[in-house]
N, C-alpha and C positions, 0 to 999 in steps of 0.2 A: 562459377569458378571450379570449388571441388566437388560442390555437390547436385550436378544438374537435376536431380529428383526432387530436390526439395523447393517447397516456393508456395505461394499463393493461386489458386487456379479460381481466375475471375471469368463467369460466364459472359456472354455478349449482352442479356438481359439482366445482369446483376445491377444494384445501384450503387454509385460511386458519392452517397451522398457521407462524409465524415461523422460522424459521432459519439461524444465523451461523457462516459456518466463517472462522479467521485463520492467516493462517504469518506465524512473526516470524523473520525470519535476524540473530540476533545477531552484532554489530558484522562484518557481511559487507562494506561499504564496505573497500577495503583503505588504499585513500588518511587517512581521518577516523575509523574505527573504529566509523562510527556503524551502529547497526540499521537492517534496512530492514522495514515492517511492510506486510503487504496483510490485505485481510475481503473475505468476498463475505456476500450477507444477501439469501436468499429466502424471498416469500412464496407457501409451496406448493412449486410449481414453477419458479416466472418469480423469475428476477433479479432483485431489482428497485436495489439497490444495490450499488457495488464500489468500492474505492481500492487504488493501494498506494503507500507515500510513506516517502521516509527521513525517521528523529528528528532532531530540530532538537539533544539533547543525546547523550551520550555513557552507555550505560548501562555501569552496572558488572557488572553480571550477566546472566546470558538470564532469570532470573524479574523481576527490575528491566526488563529487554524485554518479556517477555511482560503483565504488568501495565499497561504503558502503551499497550501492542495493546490490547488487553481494555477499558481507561478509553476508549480512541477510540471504540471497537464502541461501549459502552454511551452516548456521547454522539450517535452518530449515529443509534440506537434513538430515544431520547428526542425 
């Protein structure tokens, strides 16, 4: 659209195979208790997505943490 230079430059022999790594640090905030969760998500080899972002609640468990990483990943796939 405005900015034809910008983009992803996929070679013909690159792999187009998806992949998502997450670390969630349960209630690591010391102050709020809350989680802080990051993803990275390549395709291949190139980066193409990252976050990391504290939860808005309070989880009671690291699997109630790691669940809500995981629901993020699979909404930013989609």
């Amino acid at each position: 659209m405005g900015s034809p230079g910008f983009g992803l430059f996929l070679p013909a022999s690159s792999s187009t195979i998806l992949t998502t790594y997450s670390k969630n640090d349960w209630a690591a905030c010391k102050e709020t208790r809350r989680s802080v969760a990051g993803y990275c998500i390549f395709l291949g080899n190139f980066l193409i997505s990252w976050k990391s972002k504290k939860h808005q609640t309070i989880s009671r468990s690291s699997a109630e943490a790691e669940y809500g990483a995981m629901a993020t990943i699979a909404c930013e796939l989609i």
